[in-house]
PQR file of N, CA, C, O and H, with PARSE charges and radii, in Angstrom:
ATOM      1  N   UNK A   1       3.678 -20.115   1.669 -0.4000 1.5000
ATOM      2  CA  UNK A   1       3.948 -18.697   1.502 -0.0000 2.0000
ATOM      3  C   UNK A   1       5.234 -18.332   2.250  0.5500 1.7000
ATOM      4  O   UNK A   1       5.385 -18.576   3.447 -0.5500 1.4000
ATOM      5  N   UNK A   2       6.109 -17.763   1.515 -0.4000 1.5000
ATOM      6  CA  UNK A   2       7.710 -17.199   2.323 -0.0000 2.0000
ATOM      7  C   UNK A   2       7.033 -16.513   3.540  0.5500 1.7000
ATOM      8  O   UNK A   2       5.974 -15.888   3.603 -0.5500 1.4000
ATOM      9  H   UNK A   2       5.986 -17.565   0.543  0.4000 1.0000
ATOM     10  N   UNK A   3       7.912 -16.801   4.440 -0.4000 1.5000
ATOM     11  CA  UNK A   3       8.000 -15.716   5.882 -0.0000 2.0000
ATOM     12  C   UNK A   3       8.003 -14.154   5.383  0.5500 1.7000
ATOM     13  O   UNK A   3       8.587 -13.917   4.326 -0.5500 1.4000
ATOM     14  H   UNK A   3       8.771 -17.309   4.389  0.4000 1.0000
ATOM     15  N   UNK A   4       7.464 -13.224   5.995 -0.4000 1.5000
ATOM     16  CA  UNK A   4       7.588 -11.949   5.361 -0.0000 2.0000
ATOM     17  C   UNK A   4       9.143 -11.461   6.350  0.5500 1.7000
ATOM     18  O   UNK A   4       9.317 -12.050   7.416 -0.5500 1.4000
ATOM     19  H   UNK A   4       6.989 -13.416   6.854  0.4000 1.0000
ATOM     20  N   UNK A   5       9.850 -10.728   6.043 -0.4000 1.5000
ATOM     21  CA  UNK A   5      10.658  -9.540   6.165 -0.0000 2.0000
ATOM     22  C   UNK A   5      10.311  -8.592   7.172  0.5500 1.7000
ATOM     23  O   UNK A   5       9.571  -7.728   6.702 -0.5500 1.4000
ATOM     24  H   UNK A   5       9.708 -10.250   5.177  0.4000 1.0000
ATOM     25  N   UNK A   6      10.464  -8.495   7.898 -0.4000 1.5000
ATOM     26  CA  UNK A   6      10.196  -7.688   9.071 -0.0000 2.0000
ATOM     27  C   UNK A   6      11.560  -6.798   9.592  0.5500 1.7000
ATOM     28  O   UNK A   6      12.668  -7.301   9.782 -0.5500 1.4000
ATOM     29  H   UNK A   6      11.065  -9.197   8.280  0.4000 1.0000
ATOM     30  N   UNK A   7      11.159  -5.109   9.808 -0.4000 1.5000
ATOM     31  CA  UNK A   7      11.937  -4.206  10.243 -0.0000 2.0000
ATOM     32  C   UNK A   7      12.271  -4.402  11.550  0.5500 1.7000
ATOM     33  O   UNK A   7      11.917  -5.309  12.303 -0.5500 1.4000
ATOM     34  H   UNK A   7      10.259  -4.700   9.653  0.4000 1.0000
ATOM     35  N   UNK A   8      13.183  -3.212  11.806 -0.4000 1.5000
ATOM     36  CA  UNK A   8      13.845  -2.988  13.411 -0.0000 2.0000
ATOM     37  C   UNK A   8      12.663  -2.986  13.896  0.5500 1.7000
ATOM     38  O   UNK A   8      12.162  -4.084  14.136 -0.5500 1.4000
ATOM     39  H   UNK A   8      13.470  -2.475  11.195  0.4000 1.0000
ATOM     40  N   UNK A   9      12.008  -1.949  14.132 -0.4000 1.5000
ATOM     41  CA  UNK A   9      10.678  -1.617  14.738 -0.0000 2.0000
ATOM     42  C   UNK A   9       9.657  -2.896  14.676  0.5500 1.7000
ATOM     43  O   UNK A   9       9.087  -3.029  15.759 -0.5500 1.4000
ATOM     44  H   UNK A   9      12.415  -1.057  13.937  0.4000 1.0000
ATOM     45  N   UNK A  10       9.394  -3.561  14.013 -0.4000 1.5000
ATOM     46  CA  UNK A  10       8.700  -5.175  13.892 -0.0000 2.0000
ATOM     47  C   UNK A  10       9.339  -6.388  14.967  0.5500 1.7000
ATOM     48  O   UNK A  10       8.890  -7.330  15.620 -0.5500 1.4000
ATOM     49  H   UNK A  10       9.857  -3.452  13.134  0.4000 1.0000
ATOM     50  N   UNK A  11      10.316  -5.914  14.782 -0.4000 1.5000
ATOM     51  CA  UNK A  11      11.315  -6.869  15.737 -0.0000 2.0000
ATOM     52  C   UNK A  11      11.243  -6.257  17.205  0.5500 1.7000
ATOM     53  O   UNK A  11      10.521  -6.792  18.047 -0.5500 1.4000
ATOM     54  H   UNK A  11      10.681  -5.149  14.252  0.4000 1.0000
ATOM     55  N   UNK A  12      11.985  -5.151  17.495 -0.4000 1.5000
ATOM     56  CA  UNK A  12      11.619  -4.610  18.865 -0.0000 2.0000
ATOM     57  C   UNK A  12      10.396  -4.701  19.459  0.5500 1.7000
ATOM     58  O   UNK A  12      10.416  -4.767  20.689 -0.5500 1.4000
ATOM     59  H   UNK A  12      12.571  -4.717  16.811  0.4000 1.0000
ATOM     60  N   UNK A  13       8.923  -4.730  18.701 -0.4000 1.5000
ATOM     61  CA  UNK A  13       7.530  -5.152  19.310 -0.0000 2.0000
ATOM     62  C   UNK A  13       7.431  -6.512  19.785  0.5500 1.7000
ATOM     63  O   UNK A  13       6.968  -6.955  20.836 -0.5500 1.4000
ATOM     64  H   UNK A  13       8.908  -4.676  17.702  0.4000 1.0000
ATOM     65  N   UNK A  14       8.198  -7.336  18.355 -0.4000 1.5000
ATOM     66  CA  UNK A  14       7.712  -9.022  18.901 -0.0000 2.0000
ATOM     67  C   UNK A  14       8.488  -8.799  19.969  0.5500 1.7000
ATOM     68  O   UNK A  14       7.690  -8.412  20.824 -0.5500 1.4000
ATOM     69  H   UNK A  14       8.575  -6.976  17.501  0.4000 1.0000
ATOM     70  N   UNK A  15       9.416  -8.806  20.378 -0.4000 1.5000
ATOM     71  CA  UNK A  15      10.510  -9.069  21.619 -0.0000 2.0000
ATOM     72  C   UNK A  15      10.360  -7.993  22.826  0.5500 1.7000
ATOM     73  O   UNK A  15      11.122  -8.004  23.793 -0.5500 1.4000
ATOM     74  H   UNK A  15      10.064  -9.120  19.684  0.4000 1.0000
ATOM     75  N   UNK A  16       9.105  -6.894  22.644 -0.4000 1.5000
ATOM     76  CA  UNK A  16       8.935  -6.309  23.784 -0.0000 2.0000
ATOM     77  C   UNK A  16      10.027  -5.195  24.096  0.5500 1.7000
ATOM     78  O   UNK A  16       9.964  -4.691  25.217 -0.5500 1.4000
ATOM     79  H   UNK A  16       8.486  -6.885  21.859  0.4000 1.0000
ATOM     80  N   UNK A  17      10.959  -4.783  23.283 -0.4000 1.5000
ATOM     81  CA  UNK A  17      12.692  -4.004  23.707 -0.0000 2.0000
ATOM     82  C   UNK A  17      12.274  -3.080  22.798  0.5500 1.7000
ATOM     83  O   UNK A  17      11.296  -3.053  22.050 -0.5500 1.4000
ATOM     84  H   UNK A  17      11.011  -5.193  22.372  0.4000 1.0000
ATOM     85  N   UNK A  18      13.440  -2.105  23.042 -0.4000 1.5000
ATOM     86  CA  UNK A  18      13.707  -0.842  22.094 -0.0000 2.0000
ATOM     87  C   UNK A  18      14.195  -1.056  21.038  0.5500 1.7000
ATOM     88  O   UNK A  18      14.645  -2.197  20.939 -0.5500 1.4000
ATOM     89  H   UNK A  18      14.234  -2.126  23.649  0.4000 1.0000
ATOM     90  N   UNK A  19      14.343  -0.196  19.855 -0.4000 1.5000
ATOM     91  CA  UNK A  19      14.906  -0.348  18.663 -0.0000 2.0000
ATOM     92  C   UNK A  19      16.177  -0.159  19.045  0.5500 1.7000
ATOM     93  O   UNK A  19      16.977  -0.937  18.527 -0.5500 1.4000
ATOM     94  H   UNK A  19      13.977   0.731  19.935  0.4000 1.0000
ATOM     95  N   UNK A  20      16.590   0.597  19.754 -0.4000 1.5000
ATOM     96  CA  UNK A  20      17.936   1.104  20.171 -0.0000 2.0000
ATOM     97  C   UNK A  20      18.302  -0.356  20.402  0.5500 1.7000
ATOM     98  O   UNK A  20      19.269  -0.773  19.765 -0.5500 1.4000
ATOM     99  H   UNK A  20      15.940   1.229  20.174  0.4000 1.0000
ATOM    100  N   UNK A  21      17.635  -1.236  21.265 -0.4000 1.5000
ATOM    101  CA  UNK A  21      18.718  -2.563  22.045 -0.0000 2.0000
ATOM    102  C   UNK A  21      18.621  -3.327  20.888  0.5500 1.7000
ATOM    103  O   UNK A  21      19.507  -4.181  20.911 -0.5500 1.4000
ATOM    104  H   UNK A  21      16.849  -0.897  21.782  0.4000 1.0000
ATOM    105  N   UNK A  22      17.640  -3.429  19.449 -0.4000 1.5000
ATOM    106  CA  UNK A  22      17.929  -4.709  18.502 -0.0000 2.0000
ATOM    107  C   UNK A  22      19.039  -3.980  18.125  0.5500 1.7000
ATOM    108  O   UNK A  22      19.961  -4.605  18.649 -0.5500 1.4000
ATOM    109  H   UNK A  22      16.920  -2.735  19.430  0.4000 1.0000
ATOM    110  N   UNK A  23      19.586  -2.901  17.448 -0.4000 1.5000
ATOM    111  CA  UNK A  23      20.544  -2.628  17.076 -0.0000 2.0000
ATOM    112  C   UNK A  23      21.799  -2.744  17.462  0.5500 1.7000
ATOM    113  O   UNK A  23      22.717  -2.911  16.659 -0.5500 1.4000
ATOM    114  H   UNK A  23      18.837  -2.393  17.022  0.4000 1.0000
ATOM    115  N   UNK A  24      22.031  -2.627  19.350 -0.4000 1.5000
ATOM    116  CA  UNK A  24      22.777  -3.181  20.019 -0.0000 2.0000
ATOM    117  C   UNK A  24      23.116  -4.650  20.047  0.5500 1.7000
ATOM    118  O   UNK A  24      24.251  -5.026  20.339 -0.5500 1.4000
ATOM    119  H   UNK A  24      21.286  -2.491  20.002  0.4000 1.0000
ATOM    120  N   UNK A  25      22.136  -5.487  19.743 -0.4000 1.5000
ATOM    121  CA  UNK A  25      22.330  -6.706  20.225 -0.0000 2.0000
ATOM    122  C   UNK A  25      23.119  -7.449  18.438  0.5500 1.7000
ATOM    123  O   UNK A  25      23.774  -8.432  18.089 -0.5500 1.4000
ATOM    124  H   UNK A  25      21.213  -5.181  19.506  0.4000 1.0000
ATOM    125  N   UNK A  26      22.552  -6.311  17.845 -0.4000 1.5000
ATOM    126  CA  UNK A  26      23.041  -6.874  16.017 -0.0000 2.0000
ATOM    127  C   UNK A  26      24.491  -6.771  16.574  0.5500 1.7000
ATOM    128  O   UNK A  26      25.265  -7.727  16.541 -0.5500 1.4000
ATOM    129  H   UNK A  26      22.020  -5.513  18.128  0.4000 1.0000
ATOM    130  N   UNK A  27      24.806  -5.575  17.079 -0.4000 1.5000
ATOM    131  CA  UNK A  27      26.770  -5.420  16.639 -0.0000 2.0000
ATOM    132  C   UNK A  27      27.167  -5.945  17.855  0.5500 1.7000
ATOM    133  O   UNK A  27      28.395  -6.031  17.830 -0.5500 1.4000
ATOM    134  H   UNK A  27      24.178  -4.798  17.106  0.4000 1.0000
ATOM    135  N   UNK A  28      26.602  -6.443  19.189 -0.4000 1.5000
ATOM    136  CA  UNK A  28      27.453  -6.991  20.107 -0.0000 2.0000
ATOM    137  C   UNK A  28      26.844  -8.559  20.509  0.5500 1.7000
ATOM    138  O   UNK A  28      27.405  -9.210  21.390 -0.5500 1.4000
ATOM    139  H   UNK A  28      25.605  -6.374  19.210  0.4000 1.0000
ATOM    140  N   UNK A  29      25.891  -8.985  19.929 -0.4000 1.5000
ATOM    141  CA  UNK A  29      25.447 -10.057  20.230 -0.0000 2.0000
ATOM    142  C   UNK A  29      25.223 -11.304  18.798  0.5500 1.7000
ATOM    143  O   UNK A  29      24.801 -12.458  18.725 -0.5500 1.4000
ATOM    144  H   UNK A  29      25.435  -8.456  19.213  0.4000 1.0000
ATOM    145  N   UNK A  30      25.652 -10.510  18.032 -0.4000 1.5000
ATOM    146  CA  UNK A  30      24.935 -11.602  17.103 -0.0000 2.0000
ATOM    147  C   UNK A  30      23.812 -11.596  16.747  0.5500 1.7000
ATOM    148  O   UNK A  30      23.538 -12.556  16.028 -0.5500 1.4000
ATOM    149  H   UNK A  30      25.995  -9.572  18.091  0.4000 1.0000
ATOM    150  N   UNK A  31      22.936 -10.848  16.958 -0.4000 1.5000
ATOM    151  CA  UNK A  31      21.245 -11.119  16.366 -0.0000 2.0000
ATOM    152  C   UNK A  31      21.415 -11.029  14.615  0.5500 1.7000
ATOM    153  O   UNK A  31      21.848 -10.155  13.863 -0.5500 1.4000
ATOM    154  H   UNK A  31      23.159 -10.068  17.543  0.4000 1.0000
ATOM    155  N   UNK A  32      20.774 -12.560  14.378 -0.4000 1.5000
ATOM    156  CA  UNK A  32      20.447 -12.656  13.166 -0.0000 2.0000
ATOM    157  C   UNK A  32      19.798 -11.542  12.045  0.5500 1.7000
ATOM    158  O   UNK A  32      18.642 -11.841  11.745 -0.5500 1.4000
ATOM    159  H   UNK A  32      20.423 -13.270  14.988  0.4000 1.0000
ATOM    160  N   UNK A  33      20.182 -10.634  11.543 -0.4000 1.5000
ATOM    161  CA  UNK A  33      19.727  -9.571  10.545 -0.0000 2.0000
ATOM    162  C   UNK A  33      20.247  -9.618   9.221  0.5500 1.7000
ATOM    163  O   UNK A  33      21.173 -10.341   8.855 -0.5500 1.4000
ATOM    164  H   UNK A  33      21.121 -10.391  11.787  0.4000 1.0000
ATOM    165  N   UNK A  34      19.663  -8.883   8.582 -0.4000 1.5000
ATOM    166  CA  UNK A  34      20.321  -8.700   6.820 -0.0000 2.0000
ATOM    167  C   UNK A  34      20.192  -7.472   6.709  0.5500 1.7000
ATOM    168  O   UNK A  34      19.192  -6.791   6.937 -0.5500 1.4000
ATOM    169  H   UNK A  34      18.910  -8.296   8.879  0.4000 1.0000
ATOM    170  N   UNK A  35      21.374  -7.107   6.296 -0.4000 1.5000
ATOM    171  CA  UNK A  35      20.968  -5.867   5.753 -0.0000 2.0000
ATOM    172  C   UNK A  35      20.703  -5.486   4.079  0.5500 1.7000
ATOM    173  O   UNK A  35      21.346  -5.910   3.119 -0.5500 1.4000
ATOM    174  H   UNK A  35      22.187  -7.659   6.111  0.4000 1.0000
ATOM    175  N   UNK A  36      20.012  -4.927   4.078 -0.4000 1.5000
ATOM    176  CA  UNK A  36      19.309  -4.943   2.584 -0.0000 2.0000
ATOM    177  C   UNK A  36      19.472  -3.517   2.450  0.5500 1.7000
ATOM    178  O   UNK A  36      18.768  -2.902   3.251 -0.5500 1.4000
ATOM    179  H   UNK A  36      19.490  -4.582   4.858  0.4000 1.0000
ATOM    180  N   UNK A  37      20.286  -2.683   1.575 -0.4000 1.5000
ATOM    181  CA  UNK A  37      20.441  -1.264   1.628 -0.0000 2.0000
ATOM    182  C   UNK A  37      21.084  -0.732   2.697  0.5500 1.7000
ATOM    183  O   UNK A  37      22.170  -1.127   3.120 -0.5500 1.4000
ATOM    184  H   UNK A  37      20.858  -3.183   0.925  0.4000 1.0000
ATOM    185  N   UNK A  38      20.149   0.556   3.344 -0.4000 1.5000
ATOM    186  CA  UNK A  38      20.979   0.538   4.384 -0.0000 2.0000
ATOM    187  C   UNK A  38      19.603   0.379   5.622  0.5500 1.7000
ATOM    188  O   UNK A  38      19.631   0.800   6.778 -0.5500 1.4000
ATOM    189  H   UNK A  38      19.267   0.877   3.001  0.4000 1.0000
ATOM    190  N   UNK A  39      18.530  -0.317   4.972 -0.4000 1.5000
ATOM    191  CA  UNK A  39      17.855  -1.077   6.104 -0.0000 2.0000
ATOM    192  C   UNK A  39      18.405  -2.310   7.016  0.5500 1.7000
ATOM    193  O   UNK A  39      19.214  -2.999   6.394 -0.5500 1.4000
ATOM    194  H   UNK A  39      18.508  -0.659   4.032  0.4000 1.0000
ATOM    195  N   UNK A  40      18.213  -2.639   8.023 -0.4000 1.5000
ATOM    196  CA  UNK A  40      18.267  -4.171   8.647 -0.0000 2.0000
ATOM    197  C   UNK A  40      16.600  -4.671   8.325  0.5500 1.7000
ATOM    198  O   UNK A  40      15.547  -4.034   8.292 -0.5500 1.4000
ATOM    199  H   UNK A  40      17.556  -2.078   8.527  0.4000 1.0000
ATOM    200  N   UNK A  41      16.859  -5.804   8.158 -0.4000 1.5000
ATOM    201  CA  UNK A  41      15.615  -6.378   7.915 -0.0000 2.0000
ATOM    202  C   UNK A  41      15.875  -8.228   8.629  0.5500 1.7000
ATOM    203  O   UNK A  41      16.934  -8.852   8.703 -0.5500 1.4000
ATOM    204  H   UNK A  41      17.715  -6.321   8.185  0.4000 1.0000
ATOM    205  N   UNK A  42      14.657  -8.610   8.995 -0.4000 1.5000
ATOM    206  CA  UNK A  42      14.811  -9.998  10.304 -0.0000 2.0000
ATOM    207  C   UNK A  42      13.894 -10.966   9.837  0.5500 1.7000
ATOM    208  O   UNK A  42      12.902 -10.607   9.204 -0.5500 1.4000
ATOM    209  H   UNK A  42      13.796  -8.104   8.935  0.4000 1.0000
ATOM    210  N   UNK A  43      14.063 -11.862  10.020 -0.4000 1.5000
ATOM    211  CA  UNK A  43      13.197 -13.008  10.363 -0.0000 2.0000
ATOM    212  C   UNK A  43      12.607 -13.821  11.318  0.5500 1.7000
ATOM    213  O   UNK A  43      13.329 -14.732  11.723 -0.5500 1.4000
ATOM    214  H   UNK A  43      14.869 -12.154  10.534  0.4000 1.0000
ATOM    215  N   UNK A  44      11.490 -13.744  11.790 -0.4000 1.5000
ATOM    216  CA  UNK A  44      10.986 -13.989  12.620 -0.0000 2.0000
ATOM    217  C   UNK A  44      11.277 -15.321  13.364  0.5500 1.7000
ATOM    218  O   UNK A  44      11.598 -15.586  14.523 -0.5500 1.4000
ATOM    219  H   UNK A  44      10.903 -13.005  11.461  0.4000 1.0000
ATOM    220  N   UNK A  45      11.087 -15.911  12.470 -0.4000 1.5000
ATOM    221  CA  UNK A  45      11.829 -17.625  12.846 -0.0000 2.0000
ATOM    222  C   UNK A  45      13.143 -17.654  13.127  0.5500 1.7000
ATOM    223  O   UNK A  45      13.464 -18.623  13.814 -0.5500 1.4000
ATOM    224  H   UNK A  45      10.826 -15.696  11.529  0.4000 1.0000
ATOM    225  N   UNK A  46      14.152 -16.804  12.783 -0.4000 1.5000
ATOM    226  CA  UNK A  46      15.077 -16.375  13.068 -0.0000 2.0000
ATOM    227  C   UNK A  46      15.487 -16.054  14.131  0.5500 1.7000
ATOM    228  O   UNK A  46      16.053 -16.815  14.916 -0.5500 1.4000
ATOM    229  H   UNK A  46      13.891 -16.016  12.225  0.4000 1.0000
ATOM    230  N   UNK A  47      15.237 -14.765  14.326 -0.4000 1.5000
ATOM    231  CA  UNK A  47      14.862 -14.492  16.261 -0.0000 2.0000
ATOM    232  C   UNK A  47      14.630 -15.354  16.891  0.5500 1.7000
ATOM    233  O   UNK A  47      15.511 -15.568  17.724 -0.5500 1.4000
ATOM    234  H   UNK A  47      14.777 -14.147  13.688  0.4000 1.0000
ATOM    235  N   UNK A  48      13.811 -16.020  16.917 -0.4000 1.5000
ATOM    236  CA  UNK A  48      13.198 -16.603  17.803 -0.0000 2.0000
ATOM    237  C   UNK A  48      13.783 -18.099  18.489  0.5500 1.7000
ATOM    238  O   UNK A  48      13.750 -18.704  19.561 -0.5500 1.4000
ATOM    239  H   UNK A  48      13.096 -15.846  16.241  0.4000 1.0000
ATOM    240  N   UNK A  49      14.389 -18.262  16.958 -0.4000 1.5000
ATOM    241  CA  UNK A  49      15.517 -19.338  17.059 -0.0000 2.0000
ATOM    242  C   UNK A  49      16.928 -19.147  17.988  0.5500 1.7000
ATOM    243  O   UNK A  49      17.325 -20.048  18.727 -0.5500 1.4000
ATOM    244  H   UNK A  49      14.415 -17.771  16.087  0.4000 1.0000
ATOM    245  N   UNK A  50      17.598 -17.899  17.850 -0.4000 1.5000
ATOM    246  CA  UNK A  50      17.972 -17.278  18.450 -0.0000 2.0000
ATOM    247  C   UNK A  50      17.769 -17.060  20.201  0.5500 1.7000
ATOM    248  O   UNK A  50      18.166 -17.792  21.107 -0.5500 1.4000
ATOM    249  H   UNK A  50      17.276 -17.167  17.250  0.4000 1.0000
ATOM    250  N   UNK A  51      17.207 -16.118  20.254 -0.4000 1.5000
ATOM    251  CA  UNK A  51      16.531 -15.979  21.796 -0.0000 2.0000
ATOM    252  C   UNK A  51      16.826 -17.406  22.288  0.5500 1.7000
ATOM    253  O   UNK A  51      17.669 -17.465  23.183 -0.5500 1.4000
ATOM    254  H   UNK A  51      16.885 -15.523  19.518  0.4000 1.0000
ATOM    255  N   UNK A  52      16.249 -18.661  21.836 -0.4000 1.5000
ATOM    256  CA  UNK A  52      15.872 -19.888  22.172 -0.0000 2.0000
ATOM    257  C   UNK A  52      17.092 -20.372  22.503  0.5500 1.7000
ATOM    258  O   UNK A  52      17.255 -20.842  23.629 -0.5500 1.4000
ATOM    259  H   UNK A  52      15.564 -18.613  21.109  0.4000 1.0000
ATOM    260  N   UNK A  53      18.215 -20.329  21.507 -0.4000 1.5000
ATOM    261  CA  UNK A  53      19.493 -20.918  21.818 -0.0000 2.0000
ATOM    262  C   UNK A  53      20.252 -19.662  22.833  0.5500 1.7000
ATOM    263  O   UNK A  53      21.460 -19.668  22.596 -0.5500 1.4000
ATOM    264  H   UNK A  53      18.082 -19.947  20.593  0.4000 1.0000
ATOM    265  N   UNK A  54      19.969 -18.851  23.637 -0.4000 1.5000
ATOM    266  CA  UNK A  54      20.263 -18.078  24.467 -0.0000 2.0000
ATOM    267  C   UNK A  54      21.499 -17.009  23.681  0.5500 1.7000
ATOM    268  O   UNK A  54      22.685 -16.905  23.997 -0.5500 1.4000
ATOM    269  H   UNK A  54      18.988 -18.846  23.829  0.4000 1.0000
ATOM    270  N   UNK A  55      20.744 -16.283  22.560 -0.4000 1.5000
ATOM    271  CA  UNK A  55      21.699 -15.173  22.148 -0.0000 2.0000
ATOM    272  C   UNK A  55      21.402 -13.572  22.583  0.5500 1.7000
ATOM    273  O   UNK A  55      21.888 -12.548  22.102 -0.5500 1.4000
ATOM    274  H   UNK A  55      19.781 -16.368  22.304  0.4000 1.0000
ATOM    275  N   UNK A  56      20.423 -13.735  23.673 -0.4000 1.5000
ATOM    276  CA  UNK A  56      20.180 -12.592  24.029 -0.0000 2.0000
ATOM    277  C   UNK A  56      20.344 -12.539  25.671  0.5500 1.7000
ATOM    278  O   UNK A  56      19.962 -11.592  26.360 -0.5500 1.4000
ATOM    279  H   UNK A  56      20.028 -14.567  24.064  0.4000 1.0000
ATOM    280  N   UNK A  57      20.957 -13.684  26.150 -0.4000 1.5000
ATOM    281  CA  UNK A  57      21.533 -13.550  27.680 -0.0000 2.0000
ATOM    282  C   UNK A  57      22.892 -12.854  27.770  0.5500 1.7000
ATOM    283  O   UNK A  57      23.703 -12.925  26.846 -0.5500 1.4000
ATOM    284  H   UNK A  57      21.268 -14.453  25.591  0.4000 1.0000
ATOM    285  N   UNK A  58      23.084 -12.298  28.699 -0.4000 1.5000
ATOM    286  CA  UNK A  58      23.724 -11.159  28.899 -0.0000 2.0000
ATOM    287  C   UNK A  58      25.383 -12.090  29.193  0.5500 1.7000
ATOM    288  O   UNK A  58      26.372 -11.516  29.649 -0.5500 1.4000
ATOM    289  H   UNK A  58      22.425 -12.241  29.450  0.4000 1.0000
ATOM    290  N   UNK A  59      25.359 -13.438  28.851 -0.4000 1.5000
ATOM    291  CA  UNK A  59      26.592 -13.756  29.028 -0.0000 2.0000
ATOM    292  C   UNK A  59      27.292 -13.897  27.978  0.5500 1.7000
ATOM    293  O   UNK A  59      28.400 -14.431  28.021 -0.5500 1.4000
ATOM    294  H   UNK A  59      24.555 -13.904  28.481  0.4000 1.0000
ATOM    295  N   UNK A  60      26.678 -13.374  26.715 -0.4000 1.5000
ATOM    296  CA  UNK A  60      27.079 -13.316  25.405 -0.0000 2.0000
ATOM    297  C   UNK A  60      28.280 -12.327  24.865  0.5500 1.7000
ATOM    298  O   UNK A  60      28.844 -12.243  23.774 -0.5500 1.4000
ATOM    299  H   UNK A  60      25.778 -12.940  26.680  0.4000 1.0000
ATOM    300  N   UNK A  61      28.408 -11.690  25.980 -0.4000 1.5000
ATOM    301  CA  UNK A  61      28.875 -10.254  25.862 -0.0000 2.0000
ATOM    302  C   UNK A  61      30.226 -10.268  26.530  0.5500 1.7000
ATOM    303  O   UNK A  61      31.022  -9.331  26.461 -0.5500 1.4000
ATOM    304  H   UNK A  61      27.950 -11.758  26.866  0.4000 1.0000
ATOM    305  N   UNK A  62      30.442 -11.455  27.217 -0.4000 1.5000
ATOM    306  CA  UNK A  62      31.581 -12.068  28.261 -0.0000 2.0000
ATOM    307  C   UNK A  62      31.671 -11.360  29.668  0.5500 1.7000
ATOM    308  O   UNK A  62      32.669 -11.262  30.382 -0.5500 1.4000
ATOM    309  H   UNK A  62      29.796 -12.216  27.273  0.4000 1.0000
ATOM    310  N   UNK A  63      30.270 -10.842  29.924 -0.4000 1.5000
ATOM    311  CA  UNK A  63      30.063 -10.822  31.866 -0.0000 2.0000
ATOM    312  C   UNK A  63      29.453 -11.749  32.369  0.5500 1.7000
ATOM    313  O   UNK A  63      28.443 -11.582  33.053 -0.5500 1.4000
ATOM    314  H   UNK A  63      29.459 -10.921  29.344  0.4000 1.0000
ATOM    315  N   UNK A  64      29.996 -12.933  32.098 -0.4000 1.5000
ATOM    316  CA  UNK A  64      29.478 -14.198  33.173 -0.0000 2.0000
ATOM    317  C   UNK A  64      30.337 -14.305  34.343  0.5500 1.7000
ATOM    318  O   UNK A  64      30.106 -15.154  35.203 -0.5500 1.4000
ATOM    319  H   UNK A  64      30.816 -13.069  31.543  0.4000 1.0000
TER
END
């Protein structure tokens, strides 16, 4: 069965954050999204893949 499609709000729960910071992290970090209309829409395996390879450490942003 395909992975389902999951919203901002779906995403900000798995990861515990605000909707405000996935949206932040889309335009300054790279977080994996699609936009479909003028939704973002994610993949879970995605994220997670992500996070894992450290795209949500704060040295992404170039304050190391």
């Amino acid at each position: 069965m395909p992975e389902p499609w999951l919203s901002a709000d779906d995403i900000a729960v798995h990861l515990g954050i605000t909707k405000d910071t996935v949206y932040s992290w889309i335009a300054d970090k790279g977080m994996p999204a699609h936009k479909i209309g003028r939704l973002w829409k994610f993949q879970a395996s995605e994220i997670d893949d992500w996070v894992r390879d450290g795209g949500a450490e704060a040295s992404r942003l170039g304050h190391d």
